[in-house]
C-alpha positions in Angstrom: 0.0 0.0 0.0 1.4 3.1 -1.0 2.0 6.4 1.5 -0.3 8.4 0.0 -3.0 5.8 0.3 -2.5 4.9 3.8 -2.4 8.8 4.9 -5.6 9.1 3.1 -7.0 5.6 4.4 -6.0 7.6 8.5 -8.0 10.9 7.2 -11.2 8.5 6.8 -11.1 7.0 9.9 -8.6 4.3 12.3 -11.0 1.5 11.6 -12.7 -0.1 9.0 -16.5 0.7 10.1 -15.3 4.3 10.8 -14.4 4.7 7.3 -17.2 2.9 5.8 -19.1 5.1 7.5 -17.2 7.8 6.4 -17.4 6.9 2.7 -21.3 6.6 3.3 -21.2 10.2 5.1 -19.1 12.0 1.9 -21.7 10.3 -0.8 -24.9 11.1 0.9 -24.0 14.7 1.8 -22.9 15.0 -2.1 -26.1 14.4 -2.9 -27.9 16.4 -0.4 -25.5 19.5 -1.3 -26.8 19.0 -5.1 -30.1 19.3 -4.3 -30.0 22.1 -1.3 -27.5 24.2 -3.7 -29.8 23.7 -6.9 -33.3 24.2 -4.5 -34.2 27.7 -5.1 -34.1 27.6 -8.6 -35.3 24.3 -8.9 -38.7 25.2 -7.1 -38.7 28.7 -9.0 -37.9 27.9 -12.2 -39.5 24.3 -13.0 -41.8 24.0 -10.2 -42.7 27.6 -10.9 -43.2 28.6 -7.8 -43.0 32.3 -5.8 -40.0 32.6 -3.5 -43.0 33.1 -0.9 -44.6 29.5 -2.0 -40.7 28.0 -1.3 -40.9 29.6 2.4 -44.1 28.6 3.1 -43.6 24.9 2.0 -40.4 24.8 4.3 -42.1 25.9 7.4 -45.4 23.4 6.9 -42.8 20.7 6.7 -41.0 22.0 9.2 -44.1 22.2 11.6 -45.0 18.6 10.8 -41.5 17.3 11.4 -41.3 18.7 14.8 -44.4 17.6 15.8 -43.4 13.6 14.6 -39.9 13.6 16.0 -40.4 11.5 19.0 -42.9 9.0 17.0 -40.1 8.5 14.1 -37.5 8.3 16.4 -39.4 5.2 18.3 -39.2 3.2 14.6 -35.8 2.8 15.0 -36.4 1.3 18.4 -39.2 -1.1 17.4 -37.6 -2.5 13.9 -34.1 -2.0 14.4 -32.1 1.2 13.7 -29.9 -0.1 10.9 -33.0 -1.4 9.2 -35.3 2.2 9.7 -32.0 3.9 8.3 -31.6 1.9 5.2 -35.5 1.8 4.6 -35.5 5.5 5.2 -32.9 6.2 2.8 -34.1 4.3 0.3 -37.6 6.1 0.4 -35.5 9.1 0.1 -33.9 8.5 -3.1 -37.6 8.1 -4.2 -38.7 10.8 -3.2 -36.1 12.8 -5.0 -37.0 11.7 -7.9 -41.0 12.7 -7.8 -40.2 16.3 -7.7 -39.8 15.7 -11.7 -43.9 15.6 -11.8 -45.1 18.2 -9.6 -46.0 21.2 -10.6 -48.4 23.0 -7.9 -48.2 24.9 -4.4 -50.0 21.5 -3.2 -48.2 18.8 -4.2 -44.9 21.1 -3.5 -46.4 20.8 0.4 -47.5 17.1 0.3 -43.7 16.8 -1.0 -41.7 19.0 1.3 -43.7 17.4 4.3 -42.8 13.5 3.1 -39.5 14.4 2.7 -39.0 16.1 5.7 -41.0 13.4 7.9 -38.7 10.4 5.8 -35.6 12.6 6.8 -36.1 12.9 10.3 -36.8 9.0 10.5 -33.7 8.6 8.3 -31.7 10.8 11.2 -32.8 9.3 14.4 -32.1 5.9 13.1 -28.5 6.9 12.0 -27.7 8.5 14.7 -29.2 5.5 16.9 -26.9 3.4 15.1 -23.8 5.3 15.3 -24.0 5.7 18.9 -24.7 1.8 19.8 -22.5 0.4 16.8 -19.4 1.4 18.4 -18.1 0.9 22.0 -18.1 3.9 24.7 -14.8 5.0 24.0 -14.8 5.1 20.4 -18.3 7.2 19.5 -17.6 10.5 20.4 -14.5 10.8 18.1 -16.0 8.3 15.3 -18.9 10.7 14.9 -15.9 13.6 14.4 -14.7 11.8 11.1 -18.6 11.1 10.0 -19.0 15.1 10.0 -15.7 16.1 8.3 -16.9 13.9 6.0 -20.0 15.7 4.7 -18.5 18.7 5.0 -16.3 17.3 2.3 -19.8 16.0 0.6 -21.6 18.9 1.1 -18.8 21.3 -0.8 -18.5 18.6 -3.7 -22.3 18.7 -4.1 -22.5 22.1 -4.2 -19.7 22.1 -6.4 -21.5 20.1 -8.8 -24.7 22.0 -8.5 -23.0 25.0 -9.3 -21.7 23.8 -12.4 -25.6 22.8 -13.3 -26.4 26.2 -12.5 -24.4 28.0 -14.4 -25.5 26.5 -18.0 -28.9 28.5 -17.0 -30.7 25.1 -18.8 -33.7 24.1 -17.4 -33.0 20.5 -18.6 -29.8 20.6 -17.0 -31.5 22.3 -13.8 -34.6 19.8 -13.9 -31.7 16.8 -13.5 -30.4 17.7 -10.1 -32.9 15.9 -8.2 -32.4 13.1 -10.4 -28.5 13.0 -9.6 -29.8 13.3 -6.0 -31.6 10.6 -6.1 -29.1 8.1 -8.0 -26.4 9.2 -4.9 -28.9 8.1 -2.1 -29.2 4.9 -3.8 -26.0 3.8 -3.7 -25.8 5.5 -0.1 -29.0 2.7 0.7 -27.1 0.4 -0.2 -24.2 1.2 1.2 -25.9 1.4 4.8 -27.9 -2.1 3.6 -24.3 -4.0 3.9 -23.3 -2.5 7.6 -22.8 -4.8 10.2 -25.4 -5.5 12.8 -25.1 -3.9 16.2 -23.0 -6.1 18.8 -23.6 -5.4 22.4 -20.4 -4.0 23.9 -19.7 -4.7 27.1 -19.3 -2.1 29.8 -15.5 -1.0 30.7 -13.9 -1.7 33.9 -13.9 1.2 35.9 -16.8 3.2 33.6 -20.1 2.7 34.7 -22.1 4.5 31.7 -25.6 5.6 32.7 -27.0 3.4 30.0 -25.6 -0.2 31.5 -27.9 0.8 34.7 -30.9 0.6 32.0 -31.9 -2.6 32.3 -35.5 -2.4 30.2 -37.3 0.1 28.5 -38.3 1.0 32.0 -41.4 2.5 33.2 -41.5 6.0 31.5 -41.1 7.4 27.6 -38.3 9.6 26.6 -40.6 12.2 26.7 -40.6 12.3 31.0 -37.5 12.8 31.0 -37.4 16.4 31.4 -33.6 17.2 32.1 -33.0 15.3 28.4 -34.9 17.8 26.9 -34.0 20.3 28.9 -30.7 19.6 28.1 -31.1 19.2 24.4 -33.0 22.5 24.3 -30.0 24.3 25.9 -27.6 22.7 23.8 -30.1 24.2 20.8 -29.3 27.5 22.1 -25.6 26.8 22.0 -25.7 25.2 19.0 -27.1 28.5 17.4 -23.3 29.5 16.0 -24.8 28.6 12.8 -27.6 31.4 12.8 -24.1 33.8 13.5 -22.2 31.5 10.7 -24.7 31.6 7.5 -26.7 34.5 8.5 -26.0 37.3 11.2 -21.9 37.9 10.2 -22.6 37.9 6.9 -25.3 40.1 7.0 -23.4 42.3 9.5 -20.4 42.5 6.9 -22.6 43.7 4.4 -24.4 46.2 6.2 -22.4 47.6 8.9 -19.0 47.2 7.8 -16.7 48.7 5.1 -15.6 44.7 4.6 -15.8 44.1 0.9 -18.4 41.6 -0.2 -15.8 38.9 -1.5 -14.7 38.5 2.4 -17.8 35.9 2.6 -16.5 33.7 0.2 -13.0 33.8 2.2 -15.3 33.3 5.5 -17.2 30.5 4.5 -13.9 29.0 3.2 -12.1 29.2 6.2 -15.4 27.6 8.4 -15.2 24.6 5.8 -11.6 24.0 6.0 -11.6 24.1 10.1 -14.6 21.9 10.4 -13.0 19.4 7.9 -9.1 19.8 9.2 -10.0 20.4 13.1 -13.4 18.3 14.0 -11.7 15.1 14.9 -9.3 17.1 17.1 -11.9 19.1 18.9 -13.5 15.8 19.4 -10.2 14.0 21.0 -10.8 12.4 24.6 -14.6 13.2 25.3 -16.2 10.2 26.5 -18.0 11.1 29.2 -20.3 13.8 30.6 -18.0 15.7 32.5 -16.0 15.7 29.2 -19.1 16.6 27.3 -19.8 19.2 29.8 -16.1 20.8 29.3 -16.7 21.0 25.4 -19.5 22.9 25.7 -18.3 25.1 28.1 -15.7 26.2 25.9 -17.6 26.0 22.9 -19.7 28.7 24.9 -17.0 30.8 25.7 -15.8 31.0 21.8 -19.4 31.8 21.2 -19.3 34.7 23.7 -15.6 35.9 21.9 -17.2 36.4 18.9 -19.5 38.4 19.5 -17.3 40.6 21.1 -14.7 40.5 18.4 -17.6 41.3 15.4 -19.2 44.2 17.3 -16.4 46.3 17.5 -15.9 46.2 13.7 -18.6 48.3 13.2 -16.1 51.3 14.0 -13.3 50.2 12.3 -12.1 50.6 8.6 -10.2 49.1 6.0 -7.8 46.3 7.2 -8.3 46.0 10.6 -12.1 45.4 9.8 -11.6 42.6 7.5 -9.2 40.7 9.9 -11.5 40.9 12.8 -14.6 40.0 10.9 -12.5 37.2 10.1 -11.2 36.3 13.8 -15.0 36.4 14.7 -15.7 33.8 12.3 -12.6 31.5 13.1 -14.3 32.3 16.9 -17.6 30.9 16.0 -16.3 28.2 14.0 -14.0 27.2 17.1 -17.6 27.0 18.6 -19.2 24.7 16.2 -16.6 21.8 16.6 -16.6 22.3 20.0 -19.9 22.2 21.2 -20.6 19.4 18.5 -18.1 17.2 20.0 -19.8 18.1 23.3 -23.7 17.5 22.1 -22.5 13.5 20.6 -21.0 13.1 24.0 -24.4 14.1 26.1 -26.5 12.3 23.4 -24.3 8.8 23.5 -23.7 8.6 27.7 -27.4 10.3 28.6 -29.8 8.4 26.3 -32.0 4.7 27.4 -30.2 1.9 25.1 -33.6 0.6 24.8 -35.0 3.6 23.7 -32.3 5.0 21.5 -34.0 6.2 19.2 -37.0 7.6 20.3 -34.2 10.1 22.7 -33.2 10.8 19.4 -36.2 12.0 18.6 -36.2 14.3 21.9 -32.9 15.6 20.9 -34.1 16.7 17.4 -37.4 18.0 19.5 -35.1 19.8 22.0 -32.5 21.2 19.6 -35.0 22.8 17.4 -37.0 24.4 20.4 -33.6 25.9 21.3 -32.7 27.0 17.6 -35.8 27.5 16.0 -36.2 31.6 17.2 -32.7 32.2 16.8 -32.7 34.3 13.3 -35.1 36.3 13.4 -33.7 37.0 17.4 -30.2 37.3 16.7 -30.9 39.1 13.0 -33.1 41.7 14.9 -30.5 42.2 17.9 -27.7 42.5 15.6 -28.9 44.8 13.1 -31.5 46.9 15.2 -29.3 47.4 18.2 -26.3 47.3 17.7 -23.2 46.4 20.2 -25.7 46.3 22.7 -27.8 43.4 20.6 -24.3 41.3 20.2 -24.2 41.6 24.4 -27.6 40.1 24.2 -27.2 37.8 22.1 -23.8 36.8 24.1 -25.3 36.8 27.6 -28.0 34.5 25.7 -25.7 31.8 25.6 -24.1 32.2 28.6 -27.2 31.3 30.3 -27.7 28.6 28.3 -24.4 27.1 29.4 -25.2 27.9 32.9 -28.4 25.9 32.8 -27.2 23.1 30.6 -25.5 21.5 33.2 -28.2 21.2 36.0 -30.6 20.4 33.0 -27.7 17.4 32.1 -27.6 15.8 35.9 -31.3 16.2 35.7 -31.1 13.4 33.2 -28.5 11.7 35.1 -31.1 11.2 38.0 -34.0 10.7 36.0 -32.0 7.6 34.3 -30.7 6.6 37.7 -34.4 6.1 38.8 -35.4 4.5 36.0 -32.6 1.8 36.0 -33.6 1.5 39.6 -37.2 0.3 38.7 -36.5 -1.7 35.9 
């Protein structure tokens, strides 16, 4: 085996299933980031619809997906993860390729809430899977590699959705979802040939929350309030990404004298860091304490950043465009962070048994704690100022307060229910 094939073979992962895995991340988010680049004109130009129809599809889906999370996330828990994932993904590809026959507002809806509800299924399942295919030590750090993967996916999709884009053909435009759609077949088969989970025995000297869960105990995933608690907390620290894709760049247009081409440099920079750095962010969190400390700091980078990008509202020239860029490198240093943090709470703090209907809470959780954030932090930002980026900062700083007696919330509550199983 050649060096350069070996270096490449330690990028993808230190073990076989991690970089299986990792192959499976890099071709679904490929076709993902073909269809999510290629969307808007898809829907506008041979769907025909309004830019307002597009919004208005995205949040009717978006209400029916958080209101099925939990329910989804329990058919990974009744048939088997591995099975609901493949299934899922398979239903996807399908689904991809319908979009070449509608043409209304309605069946736009009827589509955007099928895929949605098939999506979220398809995520609890993986995620359910990823956390109970590999052993305690090793799925924290796994799921590092899984998302520098699809970063690497997602910039080669969009890559080759810009390409369609730019021959302005609608025959080349109406193809994207049909590229989409051939890449999440291969990715359902690709999940279709991974191993079963194995139970993995405990490790001497780490009791894990989880090996205290005898059953499926007495109570849903639902009563346990610190879990969502928790996850809704971690939402709100998790809300980097409003700052990443919307309020900086916004910001830089508006209320700097950065020129425009900076966002192409920023989004850059945020691509390479989460592709180069996640693994290393993710390095020896295993348990909750370690979780805890990731978010913590993931917190504190959040808070930096905002202090760094308010300032640049007085500055000029050079000084401007350096710290709108330390501001994003910041908030980046937030997103692998607390990342890395959030697997670790979701692996040690979730029911075996009940997997993935807590993945279902998480997705519940995270978008209660995410779901106000733009229109917040684009409001505070723009409308008040230096004073808004405080707000938004002290905003997360009590959401790191509270995650952690949210987190041992969920320790007791799984405490009790190992206790009565």
């Amino acid at each position: 085996m050649s060096r350069h094939l070996e270096r490449l073979l330690r990028l993808a992962g230190p073990t076989s299933l991690v970089r299986r895995l990792s192959a499976q991340s890099v071709l679904s988010a490929v076709g993902d980031g073909v269809f999510l680049t290629g969307s808007a004109v898809f829907f506008t130009q041979v769907v025909g619809l309004s830019a307002a129809q597009v919004g208005l599809g995205l949040t009717v889906a978006g209400v029916a997906t958080f209101a099925l999370a939990v329910p989804l996330g329990k058919l990974a828990d009744r048939y088997g993860a591995k099975r609901v994932w493949s299934l899922s993904a398979l239903i996807e590809a399908v689904v991809y390729l319908l979009w070449l026959v509608v043409g209304s507002m309605t069946g736009y809806i009827v589509m955007m809430i099928g895929l949605g509800l098939v999506q979220t299924a398809n995520r609890a399942s993986r995620n359910a899977y990823r956390i109970d295919v590999f052993p305690r030590d090793q799925r924290v750090r796994s799921q590092a590699y899984f998302r520098a993967a699809r970063n690497v996916g997602y910039t080669l999709g969009a890559l080759l959705a810009g390409i369609a884009l730019a021959t302005n053909d609608d025959g080349v435009i109406r193809a994207v979802p049909v590229v989409t759609a051939v890449l999440l077949l291969l990715n359902a088969a690709l999940i279709a040939r991974l191993p079963p989970v194995v139970a993995h025995a405990p490790e001497d000297g780490a009791a894990p929350l989880e090996a205290a869960v005898g059953g499926r105990g007495p109570a849903s995933a639902l009563r346990n309030r610190g879990f969502l608690a928790m996850c809704v907390c971690d939402g709100v620290l998790g809300s980097h990404q409003v700052l990443l894709n919307v309020v900086i760049p916004l910001w830089l247009v508006e209320e700097t004298d950065a020129p425009r081409v900076l966002l192409a440099w920023l989004f850059g920079t945020n691509t390479v860091m989460a592709v180069a750095l996640q693994v290393a962010a993710a390095r020896g969190i295993t348990t909750v304490a370690d979780s805890l400390r990731a978010e913590r700091r993931g917190a504190a980078f959040f808070v930096l950043s905002c202090g760094i990008v308010l300032v640049t509202h007085d500055t000029v020239g050079w000084v401007t465009i350096a710290l709108v860029w330390a501001g994003h490198v910041t908030v980046t240093g937030a997103e692998l962070l607390q990342s890395a943090g959030q697997w670790g709470l979701q692996a040690e703090l979730s029911d075996a048994a009940r997997r993935g209907e807590y993945q279902g809470v998480a997705q519940l959780g995270y978008t209660l704690g995410t779901v106000w954030a733009p229109a917040a932090y684009t409001f505070l930002a723009m409308e008040w100022g230096a004073e808004g980026w405080l707000v938004i900062a002290g905003v997360v700083v009590v959401a790191a307060v509270l995650l952690h007696p949210a987190t041992r919330a969920a320790e007791r509550h799984l405490e009790r229910v190992g206790a009565t199983a």
